[in-house]
Biopython code that builds the backbone (N, CA, C, O; Angstrom):
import numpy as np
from Bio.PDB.StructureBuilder import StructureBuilder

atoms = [
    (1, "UNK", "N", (14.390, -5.653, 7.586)),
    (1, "UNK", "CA", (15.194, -6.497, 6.718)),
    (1, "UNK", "C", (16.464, -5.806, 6.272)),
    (1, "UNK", "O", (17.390, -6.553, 5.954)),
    (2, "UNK", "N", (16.671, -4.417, 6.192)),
    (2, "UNK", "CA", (17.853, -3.898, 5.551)),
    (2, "UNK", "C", (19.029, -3.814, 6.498)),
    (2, "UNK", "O", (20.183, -3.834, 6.070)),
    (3, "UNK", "N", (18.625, -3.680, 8.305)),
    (3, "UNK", "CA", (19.693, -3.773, 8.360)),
    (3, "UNK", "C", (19.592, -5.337, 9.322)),
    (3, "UNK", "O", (20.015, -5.438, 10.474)),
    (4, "UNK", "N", (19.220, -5.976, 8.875)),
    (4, "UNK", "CA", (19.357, -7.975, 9.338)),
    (4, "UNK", "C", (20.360, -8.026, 8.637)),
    (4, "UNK", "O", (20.501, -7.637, 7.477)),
    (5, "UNK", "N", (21.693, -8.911, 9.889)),
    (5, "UNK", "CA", (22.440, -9.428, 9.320)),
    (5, "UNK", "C", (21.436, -10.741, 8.391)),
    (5, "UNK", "O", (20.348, -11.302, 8.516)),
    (6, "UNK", "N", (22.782, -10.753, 7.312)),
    (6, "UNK", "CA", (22.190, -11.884, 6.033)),
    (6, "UNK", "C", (23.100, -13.253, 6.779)),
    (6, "UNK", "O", (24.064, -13.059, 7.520)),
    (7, "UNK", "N", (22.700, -14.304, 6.500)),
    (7, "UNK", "CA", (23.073, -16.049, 6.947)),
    (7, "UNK", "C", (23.265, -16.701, 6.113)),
    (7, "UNK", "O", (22.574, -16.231, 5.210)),
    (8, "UNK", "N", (23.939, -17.816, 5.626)),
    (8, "UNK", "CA", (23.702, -18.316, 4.456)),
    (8, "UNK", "C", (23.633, -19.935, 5.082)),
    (8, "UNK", "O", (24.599, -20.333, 5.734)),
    (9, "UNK", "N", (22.680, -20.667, 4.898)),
    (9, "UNK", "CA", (22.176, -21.641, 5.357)),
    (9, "UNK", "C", (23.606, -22.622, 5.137)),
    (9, "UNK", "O", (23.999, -22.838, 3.991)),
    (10, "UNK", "N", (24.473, -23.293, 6.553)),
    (10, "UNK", "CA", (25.117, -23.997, 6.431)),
    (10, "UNK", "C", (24.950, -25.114, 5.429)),
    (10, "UNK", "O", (25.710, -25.100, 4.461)),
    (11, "UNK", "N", (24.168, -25.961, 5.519)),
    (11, "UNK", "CA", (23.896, -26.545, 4.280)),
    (11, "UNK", "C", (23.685, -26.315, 2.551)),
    (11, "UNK", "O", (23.168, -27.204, 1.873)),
    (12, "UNK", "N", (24.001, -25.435, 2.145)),
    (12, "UNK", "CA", (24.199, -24.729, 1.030)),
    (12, "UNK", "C", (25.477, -24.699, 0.445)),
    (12, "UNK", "O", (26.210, -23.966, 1.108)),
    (13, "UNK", "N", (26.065, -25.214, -0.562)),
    (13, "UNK", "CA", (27.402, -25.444, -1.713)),
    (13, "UNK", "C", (27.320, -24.368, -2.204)),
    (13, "UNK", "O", (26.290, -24.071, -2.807)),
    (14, "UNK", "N", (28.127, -23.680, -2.119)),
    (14, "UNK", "CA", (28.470, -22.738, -3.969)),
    (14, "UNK", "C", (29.869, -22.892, -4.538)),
    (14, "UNK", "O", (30.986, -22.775, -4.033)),
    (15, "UNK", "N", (29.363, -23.246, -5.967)),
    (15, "UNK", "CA", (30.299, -23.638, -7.000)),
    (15, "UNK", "C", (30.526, -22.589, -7.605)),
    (15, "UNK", "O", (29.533, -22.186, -8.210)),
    (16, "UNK", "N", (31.960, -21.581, -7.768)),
    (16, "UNK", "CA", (31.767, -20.777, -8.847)),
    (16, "UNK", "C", (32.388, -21.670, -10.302)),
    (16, "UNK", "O", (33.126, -22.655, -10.294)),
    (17, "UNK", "N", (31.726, -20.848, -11.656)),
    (17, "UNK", "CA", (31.816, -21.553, -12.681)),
    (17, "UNK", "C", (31.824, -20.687, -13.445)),
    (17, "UNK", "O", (30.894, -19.984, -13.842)),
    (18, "UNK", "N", (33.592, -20.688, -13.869)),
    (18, "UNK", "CA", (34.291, -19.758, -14.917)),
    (18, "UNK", "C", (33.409, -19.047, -15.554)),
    (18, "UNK", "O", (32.387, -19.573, -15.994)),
    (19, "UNK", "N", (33.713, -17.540, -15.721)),
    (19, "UNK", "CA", (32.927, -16.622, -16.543)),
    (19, "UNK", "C", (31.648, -16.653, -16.845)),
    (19, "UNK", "O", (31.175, -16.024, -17.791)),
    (20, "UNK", "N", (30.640, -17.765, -15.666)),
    (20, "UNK", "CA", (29.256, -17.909, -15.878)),
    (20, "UNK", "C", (28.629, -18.143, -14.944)),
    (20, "UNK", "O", (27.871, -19.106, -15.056)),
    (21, "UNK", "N", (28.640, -17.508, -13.811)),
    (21, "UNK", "CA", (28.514, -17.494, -12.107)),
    (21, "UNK", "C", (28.474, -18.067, -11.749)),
    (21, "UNK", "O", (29.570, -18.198, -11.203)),
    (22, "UNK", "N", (27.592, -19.183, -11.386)),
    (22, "UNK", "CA", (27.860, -20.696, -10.032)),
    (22, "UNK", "C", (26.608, -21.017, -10.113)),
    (22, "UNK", "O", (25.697, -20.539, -10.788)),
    (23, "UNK", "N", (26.648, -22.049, -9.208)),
    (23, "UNK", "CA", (25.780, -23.113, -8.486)),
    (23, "UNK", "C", (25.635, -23.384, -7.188)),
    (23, "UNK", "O", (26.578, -23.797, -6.512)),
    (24, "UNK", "N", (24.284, -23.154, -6.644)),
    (24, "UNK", "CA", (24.280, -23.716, -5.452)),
    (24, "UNK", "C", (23.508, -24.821, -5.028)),
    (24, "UNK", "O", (22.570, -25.216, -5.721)),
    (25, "UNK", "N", (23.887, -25.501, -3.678)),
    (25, "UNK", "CA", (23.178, -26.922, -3.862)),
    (25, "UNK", "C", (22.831, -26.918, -2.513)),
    (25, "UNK", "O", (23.564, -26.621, -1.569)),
    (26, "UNK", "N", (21.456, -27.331, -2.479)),
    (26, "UNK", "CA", (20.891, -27.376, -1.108)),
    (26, "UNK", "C", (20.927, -28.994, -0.712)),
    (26, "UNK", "O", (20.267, -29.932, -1.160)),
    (27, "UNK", "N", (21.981, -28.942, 0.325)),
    (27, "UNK", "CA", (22.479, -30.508, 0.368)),
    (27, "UNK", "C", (21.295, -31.763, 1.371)),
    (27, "UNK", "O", (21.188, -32.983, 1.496)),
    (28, "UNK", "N", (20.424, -30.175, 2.031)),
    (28, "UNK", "CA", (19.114, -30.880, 2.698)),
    (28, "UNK", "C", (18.199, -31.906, 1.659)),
    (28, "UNK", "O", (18.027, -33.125, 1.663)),
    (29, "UNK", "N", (17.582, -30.533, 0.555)),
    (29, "UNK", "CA", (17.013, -30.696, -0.335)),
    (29, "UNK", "C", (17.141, -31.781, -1.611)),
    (29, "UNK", "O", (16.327, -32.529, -2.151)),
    (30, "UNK", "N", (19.046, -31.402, -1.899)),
    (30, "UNK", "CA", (19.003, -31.843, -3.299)),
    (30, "UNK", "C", (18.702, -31.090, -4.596)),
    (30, "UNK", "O", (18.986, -31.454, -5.737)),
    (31, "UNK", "N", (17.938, -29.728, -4.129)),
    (31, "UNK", "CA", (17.130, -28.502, -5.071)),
    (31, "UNK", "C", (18.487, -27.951, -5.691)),
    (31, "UNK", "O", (19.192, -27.723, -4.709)),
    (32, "UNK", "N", (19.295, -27.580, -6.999)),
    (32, "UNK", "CA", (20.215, -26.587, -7.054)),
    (32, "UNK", "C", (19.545, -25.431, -8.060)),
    (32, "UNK", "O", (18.642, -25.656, -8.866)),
    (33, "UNK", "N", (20.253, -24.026, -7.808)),
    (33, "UNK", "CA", (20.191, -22.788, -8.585)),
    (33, "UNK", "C", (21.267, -22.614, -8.646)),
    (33, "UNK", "O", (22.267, -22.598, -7.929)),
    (34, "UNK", "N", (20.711, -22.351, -10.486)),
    (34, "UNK", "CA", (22.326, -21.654, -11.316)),
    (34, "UNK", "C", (21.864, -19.712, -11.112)),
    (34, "UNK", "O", (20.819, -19.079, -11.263)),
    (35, "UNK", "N", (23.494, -19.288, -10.646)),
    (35, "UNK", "CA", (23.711, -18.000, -10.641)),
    (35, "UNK", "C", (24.435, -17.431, -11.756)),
    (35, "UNK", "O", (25.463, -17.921, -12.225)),
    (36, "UNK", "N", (23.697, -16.077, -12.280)),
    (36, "UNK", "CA", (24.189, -15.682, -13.245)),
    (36, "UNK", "C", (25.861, -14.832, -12.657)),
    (36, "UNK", "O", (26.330, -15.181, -11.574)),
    (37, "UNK", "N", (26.326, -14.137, -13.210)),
    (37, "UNK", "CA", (27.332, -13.266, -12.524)),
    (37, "UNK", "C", (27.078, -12.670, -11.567)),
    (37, "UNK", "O", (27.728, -12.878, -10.542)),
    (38, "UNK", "N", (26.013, -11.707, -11.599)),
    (38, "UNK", "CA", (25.638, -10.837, -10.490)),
    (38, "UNK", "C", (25.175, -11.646, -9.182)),
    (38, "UNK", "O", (25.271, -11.097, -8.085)),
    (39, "UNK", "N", (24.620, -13.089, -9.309)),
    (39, "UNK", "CA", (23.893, -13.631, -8.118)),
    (39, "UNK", "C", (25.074, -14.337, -7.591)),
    (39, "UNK", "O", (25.155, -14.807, -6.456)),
    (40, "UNK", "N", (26.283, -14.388, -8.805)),
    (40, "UNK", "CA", (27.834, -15.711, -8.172)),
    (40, "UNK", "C", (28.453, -13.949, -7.164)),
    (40, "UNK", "O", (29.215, -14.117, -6.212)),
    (41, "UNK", "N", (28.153, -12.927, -7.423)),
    (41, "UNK", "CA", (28.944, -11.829, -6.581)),
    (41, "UNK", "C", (28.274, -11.848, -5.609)),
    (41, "UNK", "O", (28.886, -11.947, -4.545)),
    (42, "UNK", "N", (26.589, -11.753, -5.558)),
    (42, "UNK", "CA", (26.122, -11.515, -4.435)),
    (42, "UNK", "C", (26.441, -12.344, -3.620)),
    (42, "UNK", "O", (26.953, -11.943, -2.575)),
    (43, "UNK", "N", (26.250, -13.725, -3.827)),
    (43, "UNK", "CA", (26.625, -14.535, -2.959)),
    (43, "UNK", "C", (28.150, -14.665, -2.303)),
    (43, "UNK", "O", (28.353, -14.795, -1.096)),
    (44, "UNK", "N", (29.073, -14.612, -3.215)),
    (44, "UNK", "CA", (30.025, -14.587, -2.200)),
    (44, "UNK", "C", (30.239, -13.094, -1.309)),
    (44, "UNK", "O", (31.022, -12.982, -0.366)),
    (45, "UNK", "N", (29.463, -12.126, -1.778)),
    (45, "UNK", "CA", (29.405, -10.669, -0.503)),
    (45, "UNK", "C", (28.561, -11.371, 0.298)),
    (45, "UNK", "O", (28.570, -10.456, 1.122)),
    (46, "UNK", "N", (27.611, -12.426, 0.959)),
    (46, "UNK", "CA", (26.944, -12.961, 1.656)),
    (46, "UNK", "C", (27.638, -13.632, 2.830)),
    (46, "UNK", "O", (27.219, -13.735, 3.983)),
    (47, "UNK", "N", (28.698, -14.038, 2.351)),
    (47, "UNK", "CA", (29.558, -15.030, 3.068)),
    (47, "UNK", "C", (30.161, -14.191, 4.465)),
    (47, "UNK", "O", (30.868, -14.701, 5.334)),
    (48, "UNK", "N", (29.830, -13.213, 4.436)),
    (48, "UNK", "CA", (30.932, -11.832, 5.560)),
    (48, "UNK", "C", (29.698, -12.212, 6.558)),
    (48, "UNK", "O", (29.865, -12.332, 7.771)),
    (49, "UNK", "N", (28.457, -12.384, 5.917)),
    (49, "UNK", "CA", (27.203, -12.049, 7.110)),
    (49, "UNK", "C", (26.831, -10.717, 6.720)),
    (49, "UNK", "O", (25.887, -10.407, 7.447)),
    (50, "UNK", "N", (27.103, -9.776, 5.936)),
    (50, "UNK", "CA", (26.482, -8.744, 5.473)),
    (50, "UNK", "C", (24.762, -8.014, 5.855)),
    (50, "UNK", "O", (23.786, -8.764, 5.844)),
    (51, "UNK", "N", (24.675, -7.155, 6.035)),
    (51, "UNK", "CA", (23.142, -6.651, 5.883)),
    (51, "UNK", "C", (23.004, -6.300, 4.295)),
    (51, "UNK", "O", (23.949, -6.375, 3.510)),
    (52, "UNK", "N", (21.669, -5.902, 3.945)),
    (52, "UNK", "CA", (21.327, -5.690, 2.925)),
    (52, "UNK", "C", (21.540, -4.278, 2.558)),
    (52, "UNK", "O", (21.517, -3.949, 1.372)),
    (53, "UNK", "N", (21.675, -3.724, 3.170)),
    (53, "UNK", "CA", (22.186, -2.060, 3.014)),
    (53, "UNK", "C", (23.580, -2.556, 2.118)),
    (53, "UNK", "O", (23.824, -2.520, 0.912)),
    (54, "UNK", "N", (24.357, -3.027, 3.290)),
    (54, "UNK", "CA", (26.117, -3.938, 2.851)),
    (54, "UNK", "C", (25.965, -4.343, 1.389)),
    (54, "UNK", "O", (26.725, -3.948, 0.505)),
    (55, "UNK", "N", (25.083, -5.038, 1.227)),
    (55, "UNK", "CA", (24.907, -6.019, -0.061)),
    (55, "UNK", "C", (24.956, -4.298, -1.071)),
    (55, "UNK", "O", (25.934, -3.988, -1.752)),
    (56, "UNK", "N", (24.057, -3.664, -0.973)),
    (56, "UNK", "CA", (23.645, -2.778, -2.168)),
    (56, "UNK", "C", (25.104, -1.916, -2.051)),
    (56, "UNK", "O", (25.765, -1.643, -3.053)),
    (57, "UNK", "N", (25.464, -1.567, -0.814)),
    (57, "UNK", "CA", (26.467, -0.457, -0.986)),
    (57, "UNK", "C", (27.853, -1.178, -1.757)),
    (57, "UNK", "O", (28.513, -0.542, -2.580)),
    (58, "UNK", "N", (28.141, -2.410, -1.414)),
    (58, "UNK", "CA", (29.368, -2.914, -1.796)),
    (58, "UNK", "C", (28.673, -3.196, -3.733)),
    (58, "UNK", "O", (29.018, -2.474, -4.668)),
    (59, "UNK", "N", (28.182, -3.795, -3.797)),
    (59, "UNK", "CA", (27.880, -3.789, -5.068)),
    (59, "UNK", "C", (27.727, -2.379, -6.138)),
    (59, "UNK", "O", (28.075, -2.445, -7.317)),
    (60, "UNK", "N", (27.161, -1.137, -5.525)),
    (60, "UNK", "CA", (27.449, 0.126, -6.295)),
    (60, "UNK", "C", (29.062, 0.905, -6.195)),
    (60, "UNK", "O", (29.365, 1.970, -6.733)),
    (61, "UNK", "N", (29.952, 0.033, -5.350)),
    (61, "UNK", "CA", (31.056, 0.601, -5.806)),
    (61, "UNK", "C", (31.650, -0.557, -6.318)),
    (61, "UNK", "O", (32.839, -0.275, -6.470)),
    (62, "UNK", "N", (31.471, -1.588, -6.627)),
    (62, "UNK", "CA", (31.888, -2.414, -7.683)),
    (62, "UNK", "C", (31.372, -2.272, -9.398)),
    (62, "UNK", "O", (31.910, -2.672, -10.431)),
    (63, "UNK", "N", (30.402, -1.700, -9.212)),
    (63, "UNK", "CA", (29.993, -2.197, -10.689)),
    (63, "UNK", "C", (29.724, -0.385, -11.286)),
    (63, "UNK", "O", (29.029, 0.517, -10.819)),
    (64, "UNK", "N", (30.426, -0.433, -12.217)),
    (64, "UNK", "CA", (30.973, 1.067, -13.149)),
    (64, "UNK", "C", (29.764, 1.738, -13.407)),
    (64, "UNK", "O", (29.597, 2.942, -13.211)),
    (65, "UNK", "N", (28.646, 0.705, -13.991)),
    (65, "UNK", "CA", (26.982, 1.780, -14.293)),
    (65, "UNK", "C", (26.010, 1.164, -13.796)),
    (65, "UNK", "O", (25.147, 0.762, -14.577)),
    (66, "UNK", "N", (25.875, 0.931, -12.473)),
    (66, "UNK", "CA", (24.257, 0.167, -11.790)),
    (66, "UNK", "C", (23.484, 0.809, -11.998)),
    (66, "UNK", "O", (23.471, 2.015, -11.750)),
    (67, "UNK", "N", (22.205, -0.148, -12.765)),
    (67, "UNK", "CA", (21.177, 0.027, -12.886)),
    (67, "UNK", "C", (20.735, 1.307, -12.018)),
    (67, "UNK", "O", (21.452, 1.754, -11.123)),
    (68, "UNK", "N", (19.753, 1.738, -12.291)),
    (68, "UNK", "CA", (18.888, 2.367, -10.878)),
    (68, "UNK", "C", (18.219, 1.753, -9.913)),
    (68, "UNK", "O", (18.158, 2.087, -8.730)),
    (69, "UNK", "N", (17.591, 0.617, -10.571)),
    (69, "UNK", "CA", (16.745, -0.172, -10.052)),
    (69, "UNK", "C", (17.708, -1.447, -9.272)),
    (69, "UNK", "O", (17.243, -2.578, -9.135)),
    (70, "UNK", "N", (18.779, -1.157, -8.905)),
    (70, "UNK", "CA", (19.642, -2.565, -8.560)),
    (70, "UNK", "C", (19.122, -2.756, -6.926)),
    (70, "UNK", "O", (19.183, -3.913, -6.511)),
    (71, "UNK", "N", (18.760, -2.007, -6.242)),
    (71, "UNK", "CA", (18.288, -2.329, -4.623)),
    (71, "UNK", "C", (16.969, -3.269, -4.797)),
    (71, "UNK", "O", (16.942, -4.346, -4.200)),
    (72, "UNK", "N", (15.651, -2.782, -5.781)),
    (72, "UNK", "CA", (14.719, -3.414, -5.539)),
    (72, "UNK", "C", (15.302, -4.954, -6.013)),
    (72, "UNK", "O", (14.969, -5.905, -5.307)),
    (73, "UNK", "N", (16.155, -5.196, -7.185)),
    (73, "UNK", "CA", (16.467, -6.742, -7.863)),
    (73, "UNK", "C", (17.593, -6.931, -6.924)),
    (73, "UNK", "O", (18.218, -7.946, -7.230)),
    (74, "UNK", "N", (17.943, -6.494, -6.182)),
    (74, "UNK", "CA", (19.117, -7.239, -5.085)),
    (74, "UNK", "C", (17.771, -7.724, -3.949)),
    (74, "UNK", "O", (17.835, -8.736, -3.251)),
    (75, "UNK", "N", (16.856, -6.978, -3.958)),
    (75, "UNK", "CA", (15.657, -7.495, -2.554)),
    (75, "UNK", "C", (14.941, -8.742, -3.442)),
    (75, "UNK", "O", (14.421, -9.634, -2.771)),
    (76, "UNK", "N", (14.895, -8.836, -4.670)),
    (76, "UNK", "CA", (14.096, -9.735, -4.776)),
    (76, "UNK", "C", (14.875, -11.438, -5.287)),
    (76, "UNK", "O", (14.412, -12.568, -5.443)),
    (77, "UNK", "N", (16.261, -10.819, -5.410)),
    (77, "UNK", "CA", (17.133, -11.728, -5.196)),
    (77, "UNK", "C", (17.309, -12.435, -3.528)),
    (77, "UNK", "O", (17.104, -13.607, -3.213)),
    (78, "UNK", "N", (17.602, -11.680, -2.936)),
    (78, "UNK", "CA", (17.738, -11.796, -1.528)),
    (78, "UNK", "C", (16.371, -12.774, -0.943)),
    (78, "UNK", "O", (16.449, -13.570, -0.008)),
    (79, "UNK", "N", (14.870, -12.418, -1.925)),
    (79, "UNK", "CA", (13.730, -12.797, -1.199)),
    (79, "UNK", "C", (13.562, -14.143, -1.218)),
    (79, "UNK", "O", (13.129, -14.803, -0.273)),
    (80, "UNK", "N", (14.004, -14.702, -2.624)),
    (80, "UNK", "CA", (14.237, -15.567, -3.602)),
    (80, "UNK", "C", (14.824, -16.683, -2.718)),
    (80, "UNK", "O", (14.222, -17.755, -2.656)),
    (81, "UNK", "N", (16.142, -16.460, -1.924)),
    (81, "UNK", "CA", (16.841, -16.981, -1.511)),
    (81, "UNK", "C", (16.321, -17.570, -0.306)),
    (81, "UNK", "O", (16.365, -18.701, 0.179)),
    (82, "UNK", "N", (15.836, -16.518, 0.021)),
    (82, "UNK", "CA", (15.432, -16.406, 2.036)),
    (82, "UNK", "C", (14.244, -17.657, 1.475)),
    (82, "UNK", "O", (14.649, -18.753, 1.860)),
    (83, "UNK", "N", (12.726, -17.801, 0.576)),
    (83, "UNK", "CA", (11.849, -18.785, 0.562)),
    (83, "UNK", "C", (12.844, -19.830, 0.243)),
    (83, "UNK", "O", (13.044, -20.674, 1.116)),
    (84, "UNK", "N", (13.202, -19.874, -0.362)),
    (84, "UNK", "CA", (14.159, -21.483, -1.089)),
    (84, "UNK", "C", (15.023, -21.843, 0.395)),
    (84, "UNK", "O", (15.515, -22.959, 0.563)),
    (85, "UNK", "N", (15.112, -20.964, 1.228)),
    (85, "UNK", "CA", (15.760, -21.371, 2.698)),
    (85, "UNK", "C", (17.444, -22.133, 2.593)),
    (85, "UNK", "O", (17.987, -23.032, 3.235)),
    (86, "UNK", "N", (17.875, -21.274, 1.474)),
    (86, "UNK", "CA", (19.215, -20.563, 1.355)),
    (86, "UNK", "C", (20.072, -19.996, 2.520)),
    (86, "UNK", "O", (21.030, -20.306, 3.229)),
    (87, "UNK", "N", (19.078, -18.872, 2.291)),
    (87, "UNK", "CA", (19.811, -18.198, 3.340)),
    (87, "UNK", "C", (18.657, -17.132, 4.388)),
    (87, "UNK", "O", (17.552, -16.784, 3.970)),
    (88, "UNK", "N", (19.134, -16.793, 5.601)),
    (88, "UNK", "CA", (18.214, -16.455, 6.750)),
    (88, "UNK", "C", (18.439, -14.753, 6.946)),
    (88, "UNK", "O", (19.434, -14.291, 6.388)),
    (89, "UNK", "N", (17.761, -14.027, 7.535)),
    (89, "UNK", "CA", (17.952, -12.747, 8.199)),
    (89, "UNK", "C", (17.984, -12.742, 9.552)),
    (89, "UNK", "O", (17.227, -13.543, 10.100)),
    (90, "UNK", "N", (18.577, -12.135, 10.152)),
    (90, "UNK", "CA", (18.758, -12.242, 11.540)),
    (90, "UNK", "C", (17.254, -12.194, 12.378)),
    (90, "UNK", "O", (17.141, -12.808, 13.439)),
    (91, "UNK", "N", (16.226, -11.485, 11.860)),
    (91, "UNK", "CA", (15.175, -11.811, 12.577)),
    (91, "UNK", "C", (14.555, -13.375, 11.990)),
    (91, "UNK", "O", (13.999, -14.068, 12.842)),
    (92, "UNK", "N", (14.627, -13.805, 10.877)),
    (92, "UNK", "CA", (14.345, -14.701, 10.506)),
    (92, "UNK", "C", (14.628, -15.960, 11.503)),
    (92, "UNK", "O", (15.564, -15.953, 12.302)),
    (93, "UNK", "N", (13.731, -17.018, 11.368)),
    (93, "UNK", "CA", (13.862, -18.173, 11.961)),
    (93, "UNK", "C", (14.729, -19.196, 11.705)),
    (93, "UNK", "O", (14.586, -19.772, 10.626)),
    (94, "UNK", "N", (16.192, -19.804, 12.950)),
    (94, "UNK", "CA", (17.497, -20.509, 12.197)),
    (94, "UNK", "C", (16.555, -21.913, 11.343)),
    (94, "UNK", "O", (15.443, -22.390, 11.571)),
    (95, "UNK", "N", (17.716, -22.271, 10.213)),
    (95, "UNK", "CA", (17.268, -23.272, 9.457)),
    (95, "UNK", "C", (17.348, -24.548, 10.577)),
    (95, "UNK", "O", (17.870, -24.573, 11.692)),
    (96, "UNK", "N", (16.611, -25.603, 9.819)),
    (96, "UNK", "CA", (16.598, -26.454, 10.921)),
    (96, "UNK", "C", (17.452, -27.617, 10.330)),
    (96, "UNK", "O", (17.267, -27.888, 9.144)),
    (97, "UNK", "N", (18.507, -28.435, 11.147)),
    (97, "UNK", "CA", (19.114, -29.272, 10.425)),
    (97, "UNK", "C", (18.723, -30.765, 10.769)),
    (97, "UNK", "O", (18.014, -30.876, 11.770)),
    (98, "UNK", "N", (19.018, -31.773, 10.201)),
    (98, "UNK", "CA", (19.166, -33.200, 10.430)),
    (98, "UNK", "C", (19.676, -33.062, 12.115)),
    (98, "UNK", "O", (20.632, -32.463, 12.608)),
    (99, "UNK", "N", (18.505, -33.956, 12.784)),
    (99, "UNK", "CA", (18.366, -34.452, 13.985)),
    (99, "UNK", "C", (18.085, -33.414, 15.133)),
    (99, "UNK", "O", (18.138, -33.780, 16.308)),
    (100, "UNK", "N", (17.719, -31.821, 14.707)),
    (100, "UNK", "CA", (17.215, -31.444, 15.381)),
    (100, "UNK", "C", (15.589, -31.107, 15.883)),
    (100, "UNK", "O", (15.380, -30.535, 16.953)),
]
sb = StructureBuilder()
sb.init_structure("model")
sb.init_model(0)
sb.init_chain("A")
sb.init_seg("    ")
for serial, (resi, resn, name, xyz) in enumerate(atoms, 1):
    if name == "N":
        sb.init_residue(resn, " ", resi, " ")
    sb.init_atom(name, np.array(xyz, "f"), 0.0, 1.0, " ", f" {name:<3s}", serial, name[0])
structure = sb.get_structure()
């Protein structure tokens, strides 16, 4: 999983929302999650196709005092995403869309 490129399920919106991270909308579903700051950054570092190594390294030179613990809550962010079928890992199985 760390070094799978990350996917972000074509069908997926993100709204960012001034000084209070975003929204995303699973346009299959209809399901949305509100992102706090840290999940409105992760997600748009997602958008490159990133691995998860990518995700943790770009985020510890952004942010002045990371946690210690920020790799395991970036994996369980990331895990979060991958069940809700958000977003995929390169070994992961592609999402499936309308009419296929």
């Amino acid at each position: 999983m760390s070094h799978d490129r990350i996917h972000i399920n074509e069908r997926v919106v993100f709204r960012s929302l001034e000084g209070s991270g975003g929204v995303l909308l699973n346009l299959d579903s209809g399901e949305y999650r509100q992102l706090n700051m840290m999940g409105a950054t992760i997600w748009t570092l997602l958008e490159a196709a990133p691995s998860r190594d990518e995700v943790v390294a770009q985020l510890l030179e952004r942010i002045q005092d990371p946690p210690p613990h920020m790799a395991a809550e970036v994996d369980r962010f990331l895990a979060a995403l991958e069940e809700r079928k958000l977003i995929r890992f390169d070994g992961s199985a592609p999402q499936e869309t309308p009419g296929n």
